[in-house]
N, C-alpha and C positions, 0 to 999 in steps of 0.2 A: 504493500500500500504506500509506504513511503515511495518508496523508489517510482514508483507512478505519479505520484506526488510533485517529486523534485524533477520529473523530465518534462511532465507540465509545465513547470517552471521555468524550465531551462529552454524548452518552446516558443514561451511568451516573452522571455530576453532577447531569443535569437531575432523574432518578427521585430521587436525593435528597433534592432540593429539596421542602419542603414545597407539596401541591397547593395549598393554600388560607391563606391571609394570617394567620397565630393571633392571635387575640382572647381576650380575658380576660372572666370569667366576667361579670364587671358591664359590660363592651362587648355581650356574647353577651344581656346577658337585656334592656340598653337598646335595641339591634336589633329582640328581637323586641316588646318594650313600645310601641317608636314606629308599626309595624307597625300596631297598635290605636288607631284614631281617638278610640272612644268610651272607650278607658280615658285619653287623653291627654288628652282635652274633661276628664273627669271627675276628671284630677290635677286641672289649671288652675284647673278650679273649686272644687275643696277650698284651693289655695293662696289662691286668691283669697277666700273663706271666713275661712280661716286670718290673713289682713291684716285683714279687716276686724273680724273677732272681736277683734284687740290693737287698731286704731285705737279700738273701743267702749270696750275697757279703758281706754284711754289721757283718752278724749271726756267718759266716762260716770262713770267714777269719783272718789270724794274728796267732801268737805265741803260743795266750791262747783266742780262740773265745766263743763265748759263747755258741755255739753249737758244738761240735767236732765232725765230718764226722767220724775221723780215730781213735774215743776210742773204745778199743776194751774191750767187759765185757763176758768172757765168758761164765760165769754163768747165763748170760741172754741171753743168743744164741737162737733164733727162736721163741722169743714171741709175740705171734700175736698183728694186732691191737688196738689198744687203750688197752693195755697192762699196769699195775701199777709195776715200780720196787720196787726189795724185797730190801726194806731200809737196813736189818742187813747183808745184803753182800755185799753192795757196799760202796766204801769208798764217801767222801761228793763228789770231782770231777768228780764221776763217773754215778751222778746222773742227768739225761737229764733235762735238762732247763725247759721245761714243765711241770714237774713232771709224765710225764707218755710218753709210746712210739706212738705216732701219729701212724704210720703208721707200727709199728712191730720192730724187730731184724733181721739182717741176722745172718749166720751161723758162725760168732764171735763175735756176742754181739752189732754191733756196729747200732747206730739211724737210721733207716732205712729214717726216714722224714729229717734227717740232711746232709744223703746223696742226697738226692733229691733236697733241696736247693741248694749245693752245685753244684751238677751235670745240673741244669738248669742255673746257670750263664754260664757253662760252652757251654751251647748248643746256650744260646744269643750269646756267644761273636764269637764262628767259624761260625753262622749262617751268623752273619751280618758283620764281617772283612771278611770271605772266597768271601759273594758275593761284598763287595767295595771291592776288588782285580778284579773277576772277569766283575762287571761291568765297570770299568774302562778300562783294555784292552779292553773291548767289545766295550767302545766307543769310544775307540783309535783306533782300527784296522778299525771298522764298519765306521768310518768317511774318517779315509784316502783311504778307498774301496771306498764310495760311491763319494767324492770331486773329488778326484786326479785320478779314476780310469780309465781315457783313458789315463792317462801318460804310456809310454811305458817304460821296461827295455832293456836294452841292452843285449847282450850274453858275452860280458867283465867283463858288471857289477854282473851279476848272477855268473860268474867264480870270482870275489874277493869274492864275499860274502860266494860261497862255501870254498872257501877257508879257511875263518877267520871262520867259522863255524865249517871245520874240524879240522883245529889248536885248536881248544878250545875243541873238543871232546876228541881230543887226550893227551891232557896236561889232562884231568879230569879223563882220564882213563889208566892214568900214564907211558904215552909213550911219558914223554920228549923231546927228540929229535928232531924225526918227528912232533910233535905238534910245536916244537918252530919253527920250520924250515918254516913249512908250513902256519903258523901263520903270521912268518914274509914275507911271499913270498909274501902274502894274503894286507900288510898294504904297503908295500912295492908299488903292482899295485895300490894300491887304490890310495897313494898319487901321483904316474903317471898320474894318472885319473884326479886329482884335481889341478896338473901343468899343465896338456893342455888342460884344460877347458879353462882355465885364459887364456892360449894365442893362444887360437883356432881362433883368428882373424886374429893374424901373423903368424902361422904357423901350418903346417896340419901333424897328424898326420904318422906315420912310414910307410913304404909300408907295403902292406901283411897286415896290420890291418882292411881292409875294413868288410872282414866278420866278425871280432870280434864287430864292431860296428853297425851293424844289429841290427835292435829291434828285439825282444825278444818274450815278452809278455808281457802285461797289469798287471798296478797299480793290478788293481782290480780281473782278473784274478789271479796271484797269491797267492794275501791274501785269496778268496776265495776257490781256489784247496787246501790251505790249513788247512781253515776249514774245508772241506769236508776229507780230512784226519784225522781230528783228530777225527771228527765226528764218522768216520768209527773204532776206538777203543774203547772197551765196558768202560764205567770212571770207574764202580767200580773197575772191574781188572786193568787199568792203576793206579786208586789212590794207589790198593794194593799193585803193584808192587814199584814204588815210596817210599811208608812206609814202606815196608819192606827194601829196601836200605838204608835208613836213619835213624838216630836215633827217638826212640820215642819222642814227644816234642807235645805237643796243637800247637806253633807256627807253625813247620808243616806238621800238620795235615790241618790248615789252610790255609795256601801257597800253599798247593798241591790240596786240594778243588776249592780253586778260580783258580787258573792254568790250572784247567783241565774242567771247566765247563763257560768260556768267550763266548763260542761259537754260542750260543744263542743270546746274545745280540747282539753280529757283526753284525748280518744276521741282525738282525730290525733295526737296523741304519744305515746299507748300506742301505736296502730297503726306510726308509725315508727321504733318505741323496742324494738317486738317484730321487726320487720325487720331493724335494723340491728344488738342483740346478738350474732345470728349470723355478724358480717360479720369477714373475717378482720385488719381493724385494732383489731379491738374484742378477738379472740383475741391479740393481740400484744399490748396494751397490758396483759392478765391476766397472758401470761406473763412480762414485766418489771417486774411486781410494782406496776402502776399502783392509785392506791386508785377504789373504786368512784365517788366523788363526782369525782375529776377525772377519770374516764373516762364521765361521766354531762356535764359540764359541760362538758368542753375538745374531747373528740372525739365527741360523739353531738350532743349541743342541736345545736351550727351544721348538724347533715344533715338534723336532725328540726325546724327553727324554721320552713320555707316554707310550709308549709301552716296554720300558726300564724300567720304573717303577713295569711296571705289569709283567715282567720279573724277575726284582730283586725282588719283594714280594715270589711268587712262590718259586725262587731260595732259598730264605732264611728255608723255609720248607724240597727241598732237601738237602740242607745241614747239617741241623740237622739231617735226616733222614742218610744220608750217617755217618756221623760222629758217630750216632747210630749203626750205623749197624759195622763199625769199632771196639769200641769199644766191642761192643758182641764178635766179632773174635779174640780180643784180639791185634789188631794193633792200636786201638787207645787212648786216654793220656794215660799214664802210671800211678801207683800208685806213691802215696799216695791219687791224684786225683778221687776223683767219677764223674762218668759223667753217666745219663740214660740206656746207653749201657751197662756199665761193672755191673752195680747194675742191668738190665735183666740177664746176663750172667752167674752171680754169683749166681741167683734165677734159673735157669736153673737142677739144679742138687736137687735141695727140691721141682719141683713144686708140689709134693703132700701133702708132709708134712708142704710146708709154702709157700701156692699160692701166698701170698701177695708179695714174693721177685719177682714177673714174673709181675703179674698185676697189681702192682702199675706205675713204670717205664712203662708198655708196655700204659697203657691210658693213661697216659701223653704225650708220645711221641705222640700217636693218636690225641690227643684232641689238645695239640698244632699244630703238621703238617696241622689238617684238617683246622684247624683257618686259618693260613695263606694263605691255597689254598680258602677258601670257601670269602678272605678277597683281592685275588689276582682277583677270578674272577669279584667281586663285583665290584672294581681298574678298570678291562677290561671292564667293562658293563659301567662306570660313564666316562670315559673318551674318550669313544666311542659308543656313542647312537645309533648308526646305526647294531653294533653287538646286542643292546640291542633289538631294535624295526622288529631284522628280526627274533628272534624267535618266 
């Protein structure tokens, strides 16, 4: 009897007992990340990227680097890989750190592997400033759509804002006058707006104003009719048009990258931001009198930032790829700067006589973009097991 007794016993401890070993959420999603070969090749290789992009910084840059991108050795113009320079014609500075040409000469002599160092800091740095520009609007815009988006606007209020909109077009595109005028017409109602806010208790607004105070259309409608416009203009021709109006400059090339590719991110943050409003730590945190901005920032971002993630990894891939493809065209950094692009560009006109100017740069670019996409979807598979276990 005892003995039945105590295995009873010993039954009801075991059910207890947790079935399975608990893990924490960064053990749970490193689990399932390793799981994915091609997304782990595809880290490796972005870290490995990553090193070498700061050794270039380190090799390439300053006065007197110890790699020079921009010596130019004529006499060593188009010497293929792992190439030995001719010691009696070059002076001692003009001899490549290595003692030999890694990766060849283009067609004035100059380290083709010194260029490529060079040229891959440059592709880290617009890859990953172009997308924090754009993922930050993304989740500026994408939050105030998805919290605030049944707040309505008024037809007053869309009439100041065009206004101060067109003022500022027209001062940019040096019509003075008109712009100042209408500029000030523009700050002018606004602060009307902002005097009988205040005293809309004691006193009502003008006659005749009833229809301007109509609502409008929605928080969220707006921002998003205006995704959907920008969406609707192809980016590479918008970024071209942009860089051709503006001076050449990496800064931007950068600026106009992130400026013109937010749009992505919006949409997944409105989309988890309308999700997760309804959710009942989002109702507690209202009824404890939390203010909007820390219940936008403290308790929704960290639930709504994963697919944001996997957004800006990807992102980072097209941006180098676009900044590529700039640079080919000749619209993007300007010289004395190498970047991927202008060193395929420049190999473009010898690809028979010195292939290695075309397909050195071109599998670089390759083998970096695919990293980051084969590393982005790996990101979408660990952070969302349900996309993982329905293929």
């Amino acid at each position: 009897m005892t003995t039945a007794i105590e295995q009873s016993m010993n039954n009801e401890i075991l059910l207890d007992e947790p079935l399975a070993p608990k893990r924490t959420r960064r053990q749970e999603f490193w689990s399932l990340l390793r799981k994915n070969r091609l997304a782990i090749w595809g880290l490796v290789t972005f870290i490995i990227f990553f090193f070498v992009a700061l050794t270039g910084l380190f090799l390439t840059a300053g006065t007197n680097p110890i790699m020079d991108p921009s010596m130019v050795r004529l006499q060593e113009k188009l010497r293929p890989p792992m190439a030995r320079p001719n010691m009696d014609t070059l002076k001692s500075v003009e001899i490549p750190a290595l003692g030999i040409y890694l990766f060849g000469t283009d067609d004035l002599g100059r380290d083709v592997f010194a260029r490529m160092l060079q040229g891959a800091w440059v592709s880290l740095t617009v890859g990953f400033v172009a997308v924090g520009i754009s993922v930050l609007i993304g989740i500026f815009m994408g939050g105030i759509a998805g919290y605030f988006g049944e707040r309505q606007f008024r037809i007053d209020h869309l009439i100041v804002a065009g206004l101060l909109i067109i003022g500022i077009g027209l001062v940019i595109a040096n019509i003075y006058v008109w712009g100042n005028i209408t500029f000030l017409a523009g700050l002018l109602w606004l602060f009307d707006l902002i005097v009988r806010r205040k005293r809309s208790n004691t006193r009502r607004g003008p006659t005749g104003a009833g229809l301007l105070q109509k609502n409008a259309l929605s928080v969220d409608t707006l921002i998003m009719r205006f995704v959907d416009i920008m969406l609707c203009f192809p980016s590479f021709i918008l970024i071209l048009t942009v860089i051709a109006i503006l001076p050449a400059s990496i800064y931007n090339i950068m600026i106009v990258i992130g400026l013109t590719s937010w749009m992505g991110a919006t949409r997944f943050v409105r989309a988890e931001f309308l999700s997760l409003r309804e959710q009942d730590f989002v109702t507690a945190a209202r009824a404890l009198g939390v203010g909007n901005f820390r219940i936008i920032f403290r308790h929704m971002m960290p639930n709504a930032i994963a697919p944001v993630l996997v957004s800006a990894t990807i992102g980072i891939a097209t941006a180098i790829l676009t900044e590529a493809g700039l640079s080919f065209l000749g619209f993007g950094v300007p010289p004395p700067h190498a970047t991927w692009g202008n060193i395929l560009s420049d190999g473009k006109g010898f690809i028979f006589d010195a292939p290695w100017l075309t397909f050195v740069p071109g599998f670089a670019i390759l083998i970096v973009v695919l990293s980051f996409n084969l590393f982005g979807e790996g990101l979408r598979d660990a952070l969302n097991p349900k996309l993982r276990e329905g293929r």
